[in-house]
C-alpha positions as semicolon CSV with decimal commas, in nm:
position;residue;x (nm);y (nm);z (nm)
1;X;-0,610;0,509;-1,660
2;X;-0,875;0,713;-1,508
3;X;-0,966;0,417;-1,254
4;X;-0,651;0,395;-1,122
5;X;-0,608;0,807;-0,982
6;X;-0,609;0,801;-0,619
7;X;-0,487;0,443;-0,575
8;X;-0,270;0,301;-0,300
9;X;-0,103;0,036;-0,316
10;X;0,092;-0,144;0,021
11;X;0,392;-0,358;0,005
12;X;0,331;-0,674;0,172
13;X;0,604;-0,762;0,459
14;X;0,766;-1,040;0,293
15;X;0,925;-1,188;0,021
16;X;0,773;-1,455;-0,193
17;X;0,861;-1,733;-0,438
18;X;0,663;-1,933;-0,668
19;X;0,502;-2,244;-0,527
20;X;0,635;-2,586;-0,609
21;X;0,661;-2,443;-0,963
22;X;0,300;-2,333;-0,999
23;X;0,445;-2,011;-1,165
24;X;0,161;-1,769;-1,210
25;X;-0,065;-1,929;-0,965
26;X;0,066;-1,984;-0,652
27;X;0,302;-1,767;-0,389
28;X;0,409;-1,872;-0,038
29;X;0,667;-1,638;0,175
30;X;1,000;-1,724;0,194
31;X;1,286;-1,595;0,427
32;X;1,439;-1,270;0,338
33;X;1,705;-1,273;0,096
34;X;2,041;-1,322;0,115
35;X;2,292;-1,010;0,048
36;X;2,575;-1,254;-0,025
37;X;2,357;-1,488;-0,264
38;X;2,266;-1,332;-0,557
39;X;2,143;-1,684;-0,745
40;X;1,828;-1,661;-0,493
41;X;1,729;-1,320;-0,592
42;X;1,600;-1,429;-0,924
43;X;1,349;-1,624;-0,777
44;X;1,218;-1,336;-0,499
45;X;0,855;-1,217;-0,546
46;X;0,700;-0,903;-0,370
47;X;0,328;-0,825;-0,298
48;X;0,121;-0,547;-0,341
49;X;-0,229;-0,475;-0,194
50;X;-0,471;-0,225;-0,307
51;X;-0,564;-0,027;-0,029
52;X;-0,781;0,247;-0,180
53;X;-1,088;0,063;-0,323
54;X;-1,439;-0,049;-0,194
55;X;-1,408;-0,469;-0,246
56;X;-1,660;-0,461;-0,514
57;X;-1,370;-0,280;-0,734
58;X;-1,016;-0,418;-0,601
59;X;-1,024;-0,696;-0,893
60;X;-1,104;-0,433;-1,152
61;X;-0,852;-0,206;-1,037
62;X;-0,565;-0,466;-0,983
63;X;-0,649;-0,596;-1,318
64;X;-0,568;-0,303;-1,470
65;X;-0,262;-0,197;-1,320
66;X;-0,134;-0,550;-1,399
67;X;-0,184;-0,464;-1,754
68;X;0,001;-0,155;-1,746
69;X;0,302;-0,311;-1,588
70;X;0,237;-0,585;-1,874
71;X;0,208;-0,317;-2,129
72;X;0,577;-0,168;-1,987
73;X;0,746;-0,502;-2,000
74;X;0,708;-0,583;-1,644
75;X;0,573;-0,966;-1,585
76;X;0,303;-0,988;-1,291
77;X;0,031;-1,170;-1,152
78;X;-0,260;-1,108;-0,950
79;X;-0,305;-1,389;-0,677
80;X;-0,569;-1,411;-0,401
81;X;-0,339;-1,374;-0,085
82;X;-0,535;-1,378;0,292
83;X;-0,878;-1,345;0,100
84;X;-0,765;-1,010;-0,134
85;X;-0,597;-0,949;-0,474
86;X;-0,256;-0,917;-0,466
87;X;0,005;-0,814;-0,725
88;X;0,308;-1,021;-0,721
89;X;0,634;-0,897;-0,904
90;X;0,976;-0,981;-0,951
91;X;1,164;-0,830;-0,707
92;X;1,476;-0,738;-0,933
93;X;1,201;-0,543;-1,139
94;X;1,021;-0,356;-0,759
95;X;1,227;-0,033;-0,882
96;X;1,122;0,047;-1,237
97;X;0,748;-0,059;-1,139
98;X;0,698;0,151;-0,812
99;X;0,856;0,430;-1,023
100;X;0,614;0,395;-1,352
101;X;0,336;0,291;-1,087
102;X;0,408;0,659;-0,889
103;X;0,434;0,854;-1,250
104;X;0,088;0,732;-1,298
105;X;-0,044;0,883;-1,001
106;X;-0,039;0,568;-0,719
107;X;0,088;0,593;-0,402
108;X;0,326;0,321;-0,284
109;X;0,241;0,253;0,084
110;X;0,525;0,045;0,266
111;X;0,402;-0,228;0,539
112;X;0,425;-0,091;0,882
113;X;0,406;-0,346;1,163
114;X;0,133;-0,295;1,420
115;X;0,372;-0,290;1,700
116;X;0,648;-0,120;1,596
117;X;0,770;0,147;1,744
118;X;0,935;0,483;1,644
Protein backbone atom coordinates (compact mmCIF):
# COMPACT_ATOMS: atom_id res chain seq x y z
CA UNK A 1 0.00 0.00 0.00
CA UNK A 2 3.00 2.09 0.43
CA UNK A 3 2.81 3.25 -3.40
CA UNK A 4 -0.37 4.50 -3.17
CA UNK A 5 0.29 7.41 0.04
CA UNK A 6 -0.01 10.72 -1.40
CA UNK A 7 -2.23 9.79 -4.35
CA UNK A 8 -4.93 11.86 -6.01
CA UNK A 9 -7.27 10.75 -7.77
CA UNK A 10 -9.92 13.23 -10.06
CA UNK A 11 -13.38 12.37 -10.99
CA UNK A 12 -13.84 12.67 -14.58
CA UNK A 13 -16.92 15.07 -15.64
CA UNK A 14 -19.13 12.54 -16.96
CA UNK A 15 -20.86 9.51 -16.76
CA UNK A 16 -20.00 6.45 -18.73
CA UNK A 17 -21.43 3.16 -19.97
CA UNK A 18 -19.94 0.18 -21.44
CA UNK A 19 -19.40 0.22 -25.17
CA UNK A 20 -21.59 -1.82 -27.46
CA UNK A 21 -21.14 -4.51 -24.78
CA UNK A 22 -17.35 -4.56 -24.74
CA UNK A 23 -17.68 -4.79 -20.87
CA UNK A 24 -14.25 -4.37 -19.41
CA UNK A 25 -12.74 -2.83 -22.41
CA UNK A 26 -14.40 -0.10 -23.70
CA UNK A 27 -16.24 3.25 -22.10
CA UNK A 28 -17.83 6.12 -24.05
CA UNK A 29 -19.80 9.09 -22.04
CA UNK A 30 -23.24 9.06 -21.89
CA UNK A 31 -25.79 11.82 -20.81
CA UNK A 32 -26.26 12.32 -17.17
CA UNK A 33 -28.60 10.18 -15.49
CA UNK A 34 -31.97 10.30 -15.01
CA UNK A 35 -33.42 10.99 -11.27
CA UNK A 36 -36.76 9.47 -12.30
CA UNK A 37 -35.16 6.29 -14.08
CA UNK A 38 -33.61 4.16 -11.86
CA UNK A 39 -33.29 1.01 -14.60
CA UNK A 40 -30.42 3.30 -16.29
CA UNK A 41 -28.42 3.67 -13.21
CA UNK A 42 -27.24 0.14 -13.28
CA UNK A 43 -25.52 0.64 -16.29
CA UNK A 44 -23.66 4.27 -15.21
CA UNK A 45 -19.81 4.15 -15.06
CA UNK A 46 -17.58 6.93 -13.43
CA UNK A 47 -13.86 7.75 -14.12
CA UNK A 48 -11.06 8.35 -12.13
CA UNK A 49 -7.63 9.84 -13.09
CA UNK A 50 -4.51 9.68 -11.18
CA UNK A 51 -3.28 12.97 -10.78
CA UNK A 52 -0.30 12.55 -8.44
CA UNK A 53 2.23 10.41 -10.41
CA UNK A 54 5.15 11.02 -12.91
CA UNK A 55 3.69 8.93 -16.31
CA UNK A 56 6.33 6.39 -15.95
CA UNK A 57 4.26 5.18 -12.68
CA UNK A 58 0.37 6.01 -13.35
CA UNK A 59 -0.11 2.24 -14.70
CA UNK A 60 1.61 0.84 -11.65
CA UNK A 61 -0.24 2.88 -9.35
CA UNK A 62 -3.76 2.48 -10.99
CA UNK A 63 -3.06 -1.14 -11.10
CA UNK A 64 -2.88 -1.38 -7.71
CA UNK A 65 -5.61 0.54 -6.46
CA UNK A 66 -7.78 -1.50 -8.88
CA UNK A 67 -6.77 -4.46 -6.91
CA UNK A 68 -7.66 -3.12 -3.69
CA UNK A 69 -11.12 -2.15 -4.77
CA UNK A 70 -11.05 -5.87 -6.28
CA UNK A 71 -9.80 -7.20 -3.04
CA UNK A 72 -13.01 -5.17 -1.19
CA UNK A 73 -15.57 -6.51 -3.58
CA UNK A 74 -15.72 -3.56 -5.75
CA UNK A 75 -15.58 -4.55 -9.73
CA UNK A 76 -13.30 -2.04 -11.84
CA UNK A 77 -11.33 -1.57 -14.76
CA UNK A 78 -8.54 0.42 -15.85
CA UNK A 79 -9.13 1.83 -19.48
CA UNK A 80 -6.89 4.18 -21.50
CA UNK A 81 -9.23 7.33 -21.71
CA UNK A 82 -7.68 10.71 -23.75
CA UNK A 83 -4.15 8.93 -23.74
CA UNK A 84 -4.09 8.11 -19.58
CA UNK A 85 -5.24 5.29 -17.26
CA UNK A 86 -8.42 5.62 -16.00
CA UNK A 87 -10.40 3.74 -13.34
CA UNK A 88 -13.90 3.09 -14.28
CA UNK A 89 -16.51 2.01 -11.54
CA UNK A 90 -19.98 1.39 -11.09
CA UNK A 91 -21.53 4.29 -10.14
CA UNK A 92 -24.06 2.68 -7.56
CA UNK A 93 -20.72 1.44 -5.87
CA UNK A 94 -18.77 5.59 -6.21
CA UNK A 95 -19.71 5.79 -2.30
CA UNK A 96 -18.19 2.79 -0.56
CA UNK A 97 -15.01 3.13 -2.96
CA UNK A 98 -14.19 6.94 -2.52
CA UNK A 99 -14.73 6.14 1.20
CA UNK A 100 -12.26 2.88 1.43
CA UNK A 101 -10.12 4.80 -1.31
CA UNK A 102 -9.91 8.08 1.38
CA UNK A 103 -9.31 5.53 4.54
CA UNK A 104 -6.31 4.47 2.63
CA UNK A 105 -4.86 7.74 2.43
CA UNK A 106 -6.03 9.12 -1.38
CA UNK A 107 -7.43 12.18 -2.00
CA UNK A 108 -10.58 12.31 -4.13
CA UNK A 109 -10.25 15.41 -6.38
CA UNK A 110 -13.70 16.39 -8.06
CA UNK A 111 -13.52 17.80 -11.85
CA UNK A 112 -13.63 21.50 -11.90
CA UNK A 113 -14.40 23.09 -15.25
CA UNK A 114 -11.85 25.56 -16.59
CA UNK A 115 -14.34 28.24 -16.91
CA UNK A 116 -16.41 28.05 -14.21
CA UNK A 117 -16.93 30.49 -12.07
CA UNK A 118 -17.47 30.94 -8.27
Amino acid sequence: MRIMKLSVLQRLPEFYHWYAGEIGSRVEPTRLPELSNEADHDDNLIGLKLLSYPDRQVWEVMHKISQYLNGIGIDNSIIENEGEPCLFINSQDEPIALCRLKNIGIAIADFIPVNSSF
